[in-house]
DRENDREN-390683 format. One record per residue (C-alpha): residue number from 1; x, y, z. Coordinates in pm, whole numbers, always signed. Example, Ala and Ser with C-alpha at 12.3 -4.5 7.8 and 13.67 -1.06 7.14 Angstrom:
BEGIN
k->1; c1->+1230; c2->-450; c3->+780;
k->2; c1->+1367; c2->-106; c3->+714;
//
This chain:
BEGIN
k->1; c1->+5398; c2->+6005; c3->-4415;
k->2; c1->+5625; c2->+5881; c3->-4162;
k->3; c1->+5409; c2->+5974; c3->-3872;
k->4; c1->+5121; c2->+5811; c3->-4008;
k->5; c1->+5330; c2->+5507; c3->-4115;
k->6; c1->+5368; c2->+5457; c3->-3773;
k->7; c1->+5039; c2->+5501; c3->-3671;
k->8; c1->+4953; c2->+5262; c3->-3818;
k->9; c1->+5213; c2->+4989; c3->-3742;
k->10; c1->+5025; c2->+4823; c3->-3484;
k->11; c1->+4672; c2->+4793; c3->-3664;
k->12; c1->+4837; c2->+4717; c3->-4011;
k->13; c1->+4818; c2->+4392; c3->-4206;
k->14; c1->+4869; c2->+4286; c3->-4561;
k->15; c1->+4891; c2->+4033; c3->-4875;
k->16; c1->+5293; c2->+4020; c3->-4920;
k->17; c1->+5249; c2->+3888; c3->-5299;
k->18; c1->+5070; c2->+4210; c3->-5404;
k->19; c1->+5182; c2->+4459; c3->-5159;
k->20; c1->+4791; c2->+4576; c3->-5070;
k->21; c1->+4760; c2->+4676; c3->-4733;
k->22; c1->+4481; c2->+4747; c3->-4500;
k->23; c1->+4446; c2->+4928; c3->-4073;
k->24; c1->+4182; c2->+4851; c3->-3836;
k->25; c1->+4178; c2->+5231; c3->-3799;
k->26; c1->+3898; c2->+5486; c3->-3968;
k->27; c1->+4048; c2->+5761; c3->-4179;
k->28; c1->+3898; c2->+5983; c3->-3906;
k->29; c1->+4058; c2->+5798; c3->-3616;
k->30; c1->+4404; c2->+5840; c3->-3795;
k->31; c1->+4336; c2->+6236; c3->-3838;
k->32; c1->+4284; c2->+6285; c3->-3471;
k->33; c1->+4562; c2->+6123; c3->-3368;
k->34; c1->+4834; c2->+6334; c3->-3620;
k->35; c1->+4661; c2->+6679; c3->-3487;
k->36; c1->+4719; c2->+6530; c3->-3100;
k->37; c1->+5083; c2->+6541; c3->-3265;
k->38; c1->+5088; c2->+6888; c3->-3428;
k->39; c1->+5016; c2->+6759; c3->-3768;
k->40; c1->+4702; c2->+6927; c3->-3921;
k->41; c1->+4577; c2->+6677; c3->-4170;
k->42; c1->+4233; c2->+6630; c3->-4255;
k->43; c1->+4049; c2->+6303; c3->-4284;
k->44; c1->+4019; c2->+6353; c3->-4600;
k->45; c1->+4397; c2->+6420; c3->-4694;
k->46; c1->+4450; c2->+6083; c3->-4464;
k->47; c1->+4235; c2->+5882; c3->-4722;
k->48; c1->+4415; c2->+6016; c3->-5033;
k->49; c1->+4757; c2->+5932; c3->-4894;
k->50; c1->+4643; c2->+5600; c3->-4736;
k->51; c1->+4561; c2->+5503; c3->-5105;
k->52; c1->+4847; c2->+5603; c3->-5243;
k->53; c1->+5013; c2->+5386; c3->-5001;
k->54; c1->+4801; c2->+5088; c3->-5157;
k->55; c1->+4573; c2->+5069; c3->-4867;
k->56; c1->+4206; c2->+4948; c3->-4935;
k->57; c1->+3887; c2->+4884; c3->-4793;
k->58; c1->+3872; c2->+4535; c3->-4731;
k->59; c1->+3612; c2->+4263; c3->-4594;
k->60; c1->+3710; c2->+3939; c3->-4479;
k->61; c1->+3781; c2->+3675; c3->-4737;
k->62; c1->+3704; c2->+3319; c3->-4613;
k->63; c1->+3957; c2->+3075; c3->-4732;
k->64; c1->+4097; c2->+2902; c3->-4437;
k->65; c1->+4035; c2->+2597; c3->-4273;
k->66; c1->+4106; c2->+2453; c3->-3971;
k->67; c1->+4266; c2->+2144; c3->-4029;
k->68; c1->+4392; c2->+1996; c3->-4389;
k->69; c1->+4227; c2->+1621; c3->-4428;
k->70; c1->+4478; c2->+1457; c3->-4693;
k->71; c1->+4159; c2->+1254; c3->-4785;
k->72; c1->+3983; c2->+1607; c3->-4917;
k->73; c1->+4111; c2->+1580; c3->-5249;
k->74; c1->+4063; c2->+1222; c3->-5292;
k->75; c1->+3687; c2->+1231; c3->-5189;
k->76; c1->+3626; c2->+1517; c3->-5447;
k->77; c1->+3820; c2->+1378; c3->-5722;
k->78; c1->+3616; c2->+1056; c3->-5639;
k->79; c1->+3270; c2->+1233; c3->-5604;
k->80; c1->+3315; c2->+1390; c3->-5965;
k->81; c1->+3426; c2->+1101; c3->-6119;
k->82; c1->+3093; c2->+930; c3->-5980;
k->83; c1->+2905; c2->+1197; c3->-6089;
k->84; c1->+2977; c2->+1183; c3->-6430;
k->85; c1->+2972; c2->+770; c3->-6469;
k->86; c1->+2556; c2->+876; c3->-6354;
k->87; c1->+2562; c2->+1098; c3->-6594;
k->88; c1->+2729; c2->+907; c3->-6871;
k->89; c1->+2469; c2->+625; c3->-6817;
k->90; c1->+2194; c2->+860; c3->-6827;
k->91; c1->+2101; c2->+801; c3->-6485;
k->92; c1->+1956; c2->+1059; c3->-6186;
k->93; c1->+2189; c2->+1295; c3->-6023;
k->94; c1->+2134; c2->+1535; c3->-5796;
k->95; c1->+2334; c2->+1749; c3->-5529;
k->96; c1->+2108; c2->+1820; c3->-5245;
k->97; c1->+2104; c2->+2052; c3->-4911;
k->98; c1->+1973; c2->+2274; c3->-4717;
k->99; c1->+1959; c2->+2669; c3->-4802;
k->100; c1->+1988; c2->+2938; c3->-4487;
k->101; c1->+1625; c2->+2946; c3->-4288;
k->102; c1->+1423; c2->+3295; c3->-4351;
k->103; c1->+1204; c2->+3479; c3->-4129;
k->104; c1->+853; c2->+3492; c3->-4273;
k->105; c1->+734; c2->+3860; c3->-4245;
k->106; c1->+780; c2->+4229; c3->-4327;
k->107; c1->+1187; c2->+4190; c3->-4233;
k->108; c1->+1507; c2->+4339; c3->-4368;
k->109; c1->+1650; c2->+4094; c3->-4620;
k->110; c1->+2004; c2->+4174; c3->-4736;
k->111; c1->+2079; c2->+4319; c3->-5112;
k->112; c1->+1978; c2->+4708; c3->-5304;
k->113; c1->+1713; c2->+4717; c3->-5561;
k->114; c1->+1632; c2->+5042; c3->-5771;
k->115; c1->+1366; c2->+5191; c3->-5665;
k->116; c1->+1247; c2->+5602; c3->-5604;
k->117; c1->+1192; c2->+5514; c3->-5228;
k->118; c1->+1281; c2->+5244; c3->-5002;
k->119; c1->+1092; c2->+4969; c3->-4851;
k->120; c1->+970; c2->+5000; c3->-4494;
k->121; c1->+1059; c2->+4701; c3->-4256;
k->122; c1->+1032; c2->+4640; c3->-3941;
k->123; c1->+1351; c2->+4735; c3->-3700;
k->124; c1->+1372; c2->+4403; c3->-3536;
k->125; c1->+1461; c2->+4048; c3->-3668;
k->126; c1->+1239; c2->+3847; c3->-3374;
k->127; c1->+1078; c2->+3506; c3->-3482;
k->128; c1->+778; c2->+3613; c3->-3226;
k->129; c1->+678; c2->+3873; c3->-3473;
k->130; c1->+725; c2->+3685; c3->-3778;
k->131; c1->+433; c2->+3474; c3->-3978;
k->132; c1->+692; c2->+3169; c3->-3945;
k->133; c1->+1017; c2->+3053; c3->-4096;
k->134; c1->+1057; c2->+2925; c3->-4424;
k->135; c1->+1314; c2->+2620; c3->-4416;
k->136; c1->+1423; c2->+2620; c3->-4819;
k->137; c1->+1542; c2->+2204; c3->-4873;
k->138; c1->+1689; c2->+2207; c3->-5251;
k->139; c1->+1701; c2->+1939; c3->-5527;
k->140; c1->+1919; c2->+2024; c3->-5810;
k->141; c1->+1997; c2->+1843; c3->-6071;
k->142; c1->+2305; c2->+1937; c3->-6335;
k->143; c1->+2238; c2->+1747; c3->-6614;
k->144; c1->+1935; c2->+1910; c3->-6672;
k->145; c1->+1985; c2->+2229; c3->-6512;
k->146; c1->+1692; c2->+2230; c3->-6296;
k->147; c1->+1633; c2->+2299; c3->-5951;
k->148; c1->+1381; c2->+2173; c3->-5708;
k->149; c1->+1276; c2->+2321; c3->-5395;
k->150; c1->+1125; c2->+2206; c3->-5092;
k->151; c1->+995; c2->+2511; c3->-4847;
k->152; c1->+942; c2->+2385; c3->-4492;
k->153; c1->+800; c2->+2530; c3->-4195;
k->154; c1->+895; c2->+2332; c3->-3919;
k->155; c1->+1225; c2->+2188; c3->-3876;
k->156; c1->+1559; c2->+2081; c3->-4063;
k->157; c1->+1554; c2->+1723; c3->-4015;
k->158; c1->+1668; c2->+1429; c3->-4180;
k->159; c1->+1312; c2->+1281; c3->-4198;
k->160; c1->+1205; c2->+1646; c3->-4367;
k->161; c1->+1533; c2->+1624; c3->-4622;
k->162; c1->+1399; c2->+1258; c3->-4753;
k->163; c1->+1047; c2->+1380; c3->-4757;
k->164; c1->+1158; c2->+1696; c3->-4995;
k->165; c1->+1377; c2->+1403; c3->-5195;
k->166; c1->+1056; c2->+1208; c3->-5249;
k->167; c1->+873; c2->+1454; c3->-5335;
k->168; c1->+1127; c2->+1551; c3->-5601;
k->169; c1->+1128; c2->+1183; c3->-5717;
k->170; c1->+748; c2->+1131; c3->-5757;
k->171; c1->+712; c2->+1494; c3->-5918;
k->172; c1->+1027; c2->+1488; c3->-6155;
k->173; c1->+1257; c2->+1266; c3->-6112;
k->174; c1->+1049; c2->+925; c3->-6220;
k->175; c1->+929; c2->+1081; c3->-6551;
k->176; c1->+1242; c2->+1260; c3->-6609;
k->177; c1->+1459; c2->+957; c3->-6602;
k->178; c1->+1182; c2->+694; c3->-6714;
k->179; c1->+1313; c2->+325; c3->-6674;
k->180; c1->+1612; c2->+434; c3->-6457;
k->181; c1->+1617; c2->+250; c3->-6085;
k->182; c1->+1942; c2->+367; c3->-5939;
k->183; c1->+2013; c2->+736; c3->-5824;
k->184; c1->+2277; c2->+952; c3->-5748;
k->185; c1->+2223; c2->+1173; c3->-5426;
k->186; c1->+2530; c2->+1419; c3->-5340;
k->187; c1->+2541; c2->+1618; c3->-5013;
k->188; c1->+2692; c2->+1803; c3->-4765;
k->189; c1->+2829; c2->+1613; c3->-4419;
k->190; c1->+2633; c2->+1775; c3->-4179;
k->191; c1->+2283; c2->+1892; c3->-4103;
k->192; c1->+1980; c2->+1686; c3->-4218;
k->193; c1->+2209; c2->+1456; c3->-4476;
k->194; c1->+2480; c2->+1364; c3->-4233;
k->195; c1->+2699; c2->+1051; c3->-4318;
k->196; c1->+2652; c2->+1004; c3->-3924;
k->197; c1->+2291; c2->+1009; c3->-3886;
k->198; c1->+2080; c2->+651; c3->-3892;
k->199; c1->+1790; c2->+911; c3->-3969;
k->200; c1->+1905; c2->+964; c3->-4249;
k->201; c1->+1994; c2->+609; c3->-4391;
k->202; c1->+1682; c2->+472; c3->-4269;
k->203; c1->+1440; c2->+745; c3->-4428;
k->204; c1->+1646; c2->+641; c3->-4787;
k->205; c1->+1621; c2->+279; c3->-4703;
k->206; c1->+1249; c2->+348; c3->-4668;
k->207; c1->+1263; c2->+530; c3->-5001;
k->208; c1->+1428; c2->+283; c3->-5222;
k->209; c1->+1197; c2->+35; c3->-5081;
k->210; c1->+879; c2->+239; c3->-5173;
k->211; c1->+997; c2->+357; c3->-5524;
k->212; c1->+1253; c2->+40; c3->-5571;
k->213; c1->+1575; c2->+251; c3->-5637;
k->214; c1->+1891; c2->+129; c3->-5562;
k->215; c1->+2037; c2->+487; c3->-5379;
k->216; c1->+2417; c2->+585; c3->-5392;
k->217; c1->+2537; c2->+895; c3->-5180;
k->218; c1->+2860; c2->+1030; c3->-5187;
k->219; c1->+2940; c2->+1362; c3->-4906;
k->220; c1->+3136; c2->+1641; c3->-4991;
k->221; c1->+3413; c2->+1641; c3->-4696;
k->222; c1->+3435; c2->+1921; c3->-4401;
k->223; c1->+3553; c2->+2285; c3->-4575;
k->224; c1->+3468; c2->+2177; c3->-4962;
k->225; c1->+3055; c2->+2226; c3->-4875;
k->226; c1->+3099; c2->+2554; c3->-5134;
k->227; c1->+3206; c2->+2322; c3->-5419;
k->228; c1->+2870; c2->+2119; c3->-5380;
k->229; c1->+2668; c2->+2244; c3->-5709;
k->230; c1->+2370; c2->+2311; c3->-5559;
k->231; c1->+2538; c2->+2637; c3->-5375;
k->232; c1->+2685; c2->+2797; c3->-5714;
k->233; c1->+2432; c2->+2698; c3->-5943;
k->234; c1->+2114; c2->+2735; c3->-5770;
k->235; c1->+2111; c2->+2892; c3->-5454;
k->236; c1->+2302; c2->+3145; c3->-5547;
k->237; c1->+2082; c2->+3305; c3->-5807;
k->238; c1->+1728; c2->+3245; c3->-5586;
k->239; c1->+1914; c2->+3482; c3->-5349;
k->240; c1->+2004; c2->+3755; c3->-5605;
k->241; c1->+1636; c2->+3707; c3->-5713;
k->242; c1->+1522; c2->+3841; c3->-5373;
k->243; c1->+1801; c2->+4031; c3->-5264;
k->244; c1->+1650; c2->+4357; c3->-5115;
k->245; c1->+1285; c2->+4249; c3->-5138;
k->246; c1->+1089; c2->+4139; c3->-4803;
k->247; c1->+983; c2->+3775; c3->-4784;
k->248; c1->+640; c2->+3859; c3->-4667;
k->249; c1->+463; c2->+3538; c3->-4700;
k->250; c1->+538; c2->+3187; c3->-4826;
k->251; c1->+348; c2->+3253; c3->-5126;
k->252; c1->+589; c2->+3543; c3->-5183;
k->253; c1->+914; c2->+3283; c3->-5116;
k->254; c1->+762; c2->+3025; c3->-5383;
k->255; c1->+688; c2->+3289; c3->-5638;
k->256; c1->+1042; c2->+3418; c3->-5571;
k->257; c1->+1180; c2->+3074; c3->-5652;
k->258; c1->+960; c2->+2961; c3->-5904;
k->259; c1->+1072; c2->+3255; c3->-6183;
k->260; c1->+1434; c2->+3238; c3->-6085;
k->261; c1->+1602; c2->+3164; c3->-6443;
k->262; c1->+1943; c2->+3256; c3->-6593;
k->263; c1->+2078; c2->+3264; c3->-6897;
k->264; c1->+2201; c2->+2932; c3->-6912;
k->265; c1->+1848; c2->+2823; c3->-6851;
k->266; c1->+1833; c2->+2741; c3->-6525;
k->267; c1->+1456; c2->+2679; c3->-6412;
k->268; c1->+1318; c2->+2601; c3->-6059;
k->269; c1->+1005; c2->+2461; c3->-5912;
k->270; c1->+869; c2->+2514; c3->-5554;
k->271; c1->+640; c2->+2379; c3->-5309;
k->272; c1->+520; c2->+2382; c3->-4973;
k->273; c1->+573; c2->+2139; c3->-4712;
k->274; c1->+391; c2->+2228; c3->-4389;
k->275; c1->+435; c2->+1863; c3->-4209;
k->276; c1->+553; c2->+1910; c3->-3853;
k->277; c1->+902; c2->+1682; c3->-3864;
k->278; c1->+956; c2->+1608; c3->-3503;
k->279; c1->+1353; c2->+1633; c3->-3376;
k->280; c1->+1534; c2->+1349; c3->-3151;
k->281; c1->+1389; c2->+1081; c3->-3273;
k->282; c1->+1565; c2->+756; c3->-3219;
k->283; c1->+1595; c2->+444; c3->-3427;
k->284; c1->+1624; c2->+139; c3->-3292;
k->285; c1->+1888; c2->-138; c3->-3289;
k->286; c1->+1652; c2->-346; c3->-3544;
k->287; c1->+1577; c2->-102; c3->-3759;
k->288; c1->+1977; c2->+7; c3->-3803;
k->289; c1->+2062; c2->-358; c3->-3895;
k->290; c1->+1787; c2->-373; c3->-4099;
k->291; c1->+1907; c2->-144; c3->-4352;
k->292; c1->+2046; c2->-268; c3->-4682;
k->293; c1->+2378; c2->-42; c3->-4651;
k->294; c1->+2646; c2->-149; c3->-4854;
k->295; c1->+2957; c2->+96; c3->-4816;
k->296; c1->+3216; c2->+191; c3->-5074;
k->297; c1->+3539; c2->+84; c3->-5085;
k->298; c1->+3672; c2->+428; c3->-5076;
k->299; c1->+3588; c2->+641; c3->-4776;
k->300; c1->+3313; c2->+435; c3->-4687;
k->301; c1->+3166; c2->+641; c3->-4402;
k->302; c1->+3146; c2->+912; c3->-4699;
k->303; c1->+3021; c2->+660; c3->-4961;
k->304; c1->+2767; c2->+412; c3->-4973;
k->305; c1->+2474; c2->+222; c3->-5130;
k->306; c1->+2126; c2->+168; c3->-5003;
k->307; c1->+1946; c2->-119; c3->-5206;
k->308; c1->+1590; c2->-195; c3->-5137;
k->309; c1->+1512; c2->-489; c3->-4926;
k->310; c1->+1399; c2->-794; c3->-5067;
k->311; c1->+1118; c2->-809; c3->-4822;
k->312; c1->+971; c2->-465; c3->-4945;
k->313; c1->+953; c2->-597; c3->-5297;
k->314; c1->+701; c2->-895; c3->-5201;
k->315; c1->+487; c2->-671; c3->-5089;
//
């Protein structure tokens, strides 16, 4: 043991509070280098002793961020606290983003499902063989513990993240919350629903004008994205529902989405977007001061209202 203990001093590291340890090194790696040292131990006797020693196979375990923002907890305590006045009132809302985009086609896709032989895929991963990406843009909304998912084929943008919004509005959200004008969008900073993008405040200006909602959003801050419900309530389980099965066509990704349920009763509905969104656009001067932003108190880059202008009323 002590020649293997020191083996493995320079690859080792550990958790201090429970003592589990864990080396860099293979079990066969290890063996070699005791019989270059006259110790005859076989991989197999290095694996039995390495556990005994409270070694384990470990993968890495995000938990770490870069930088601590003191206004983290603040923002969250703040976001849930809006959340359930919405919810209190019986008005809309939702937590919103965008899922990981997926290669259209006879590839891999991650996860094991029982079967007497596997599936045969193709060996490479290239969008040039693929029949297109699938760009998954989800609605969900807690209170009724429902999801909503927009499946685009072009690209992220924040003109394509209002469109899937909209759509969610006109097909659900209108006759689910009959007679209620104000809703609650929460998202993710970054991507198509950044705090920072004009896009993206001008596409909901545009919407609350159209359907005459007054729009709140409220961002979950850098590092707390995982805590956004959408990820743990509704993403999650559409990937265990096709974890291990090919995504050969879109029809195949909708159908996949559309009978995710759970226990709880968590439902989904799907469509199809296949709008070309363009990317770089610019807005204009005008068009920034023209929207009807009225930030929060609190964290107002984070928080803010978008009322619908006057003018779009008359019409």
């Amino acid at each position: 043991m002590t020649a293997l203990n020191k083996l493995l001093e320079d690859t080792t590291a550990g958790d201090p509070s429970t003592g589990t340890k864990w080396t860099r090194k293979t079990v066969r790696q290890l063996s070699r280098e005791l019989w270059r040292k006259g110790l005859r131990v076989g991989y197999n006797t290095v694996s039995r002793l390495l556990i005994g020693q409270r070694y384990a196979l470990r993968v890495n375990r995000k938990r770490l961020t870069n930088e601590n923002d003191p206004r983290r907890d603040r923002q969250m305590r703040y976001i849930a606290r809006v959340r359930r006045a919405f919810q209190k009132a019986g008005k809309p809302a939702i937590s919103v983003d965008a899922k990981k985009r997926e290669l259209v086609g006879n590839f891999k896709n991650a996860g094991r499902t029982w079967r007497r032989s596997p599936i045969e895929v193709l060996e490479t991963d290239f969008l040039s063989e693929a029949k297109g990406k699938a760009i998954p843009y989800g609605i969900y909304d807690p209170a009724r513990n429902a999801g909503y998912i927009v499946i685009g084929v072009s690209h992220e943008t924040a003109e394509f993240a209002v469109a899937a919004i909209r759509s969610w509005w006109l097909a659900v959200g209108r006759r689910a919350y009959r007679g209620q004008h104000h809703l609650l969008i929460q998202a993710d900073d970054g991507g198509a629903n950044d705090s920072r993008s004009w896009q993206w405040k001008l596409g909901l200006q545009d919407l609350a004008d159209e359907c005459q909602l007054t729009i709140t959003v409220t961002h979950f801050p850098a590092g707390a994205s995982k805590w956004n419900p959408i990820e743990h309530r509704l993403f999650c389980f559409i990937s265990l529902n096709w974890a291990g099965q090919p995504l050969q066509s879109y029809a195949t990704i909708l159908n996949f989405i559309r009978t995710t349920r759970t226990e709880s009763g968590l439902y989904c509905r799907a469509r199809l977007d296949r709008a070309r969104y363009e990317t770089g656009l610019k807005i204009t001067a005008e068009e920034k001061a023209s929207i009807n932003l009225k930030p929060h108190r609190i964290f107002p880059n984070w928080n803010y209202t978008i009322e619908p202008r006057p003018a779009a009323h008359k019409k």
